[in-house]
N, C-alpha and C positions, 0 to 999 in steps of 0.2 A: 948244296944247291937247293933252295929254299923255295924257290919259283916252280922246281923239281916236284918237292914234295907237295906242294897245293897242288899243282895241275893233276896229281894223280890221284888224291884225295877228291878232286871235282868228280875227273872221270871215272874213277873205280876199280879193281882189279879186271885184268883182261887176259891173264890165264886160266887155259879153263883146268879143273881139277876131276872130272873125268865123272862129275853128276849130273844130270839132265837139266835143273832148275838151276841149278849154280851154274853151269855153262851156258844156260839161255842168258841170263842175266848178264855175264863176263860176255856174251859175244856181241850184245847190245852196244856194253861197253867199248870194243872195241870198234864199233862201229863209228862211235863217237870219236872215240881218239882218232882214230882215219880221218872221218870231217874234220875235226880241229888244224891234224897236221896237215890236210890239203890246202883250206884258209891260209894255214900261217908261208905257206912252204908259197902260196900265190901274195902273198904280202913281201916276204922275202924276195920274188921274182921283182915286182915291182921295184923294189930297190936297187936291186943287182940294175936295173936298167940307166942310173945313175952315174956319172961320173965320179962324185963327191967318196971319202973316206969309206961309209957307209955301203955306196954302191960297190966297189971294191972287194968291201968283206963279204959283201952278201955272194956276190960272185964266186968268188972262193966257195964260200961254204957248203956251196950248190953244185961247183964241180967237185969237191970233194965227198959230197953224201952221193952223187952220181957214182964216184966211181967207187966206192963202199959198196953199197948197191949191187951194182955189175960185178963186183969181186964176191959178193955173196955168191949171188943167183949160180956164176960158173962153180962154186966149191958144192 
């Protein structure tokens, strides 16, 4: 997944490893990636609002990370 490994080369590691400066850094990071995947996750909405092939999948993809999500959160 090659799109995979750029986006995380952008954003940076976002584990933190349990040192003060390295996890200030890492939690930055994840700050970022948060923002990014709110954008893309409101881009994706946008499409799900289509009818076309497109809007279709987006849909899915959105009920399916929903119910991932809520399948977490209760374990």
């Amino acid at each position: 997944m090659l799109d995979y490994d750029v986006v995380k080369k952008l954003t940076g590691p976002i584990e933190p490893v349990g040192e003060t400066h390295t996890d200030g850094h890492r939690y930055e990071n994840l700050r970022g990636t948060i923002e990014l995947i709110e954008l893309l996750l409101v881009d994706i909405t946008e499409v799900a609002h289509s009818m076309s092939r497109a809007g279709l999948r987006a849909a899915r993809f959105l009920r399916k990370t929903e119910g991932e999500l809520k399948e977490h959160n209760e374990s």
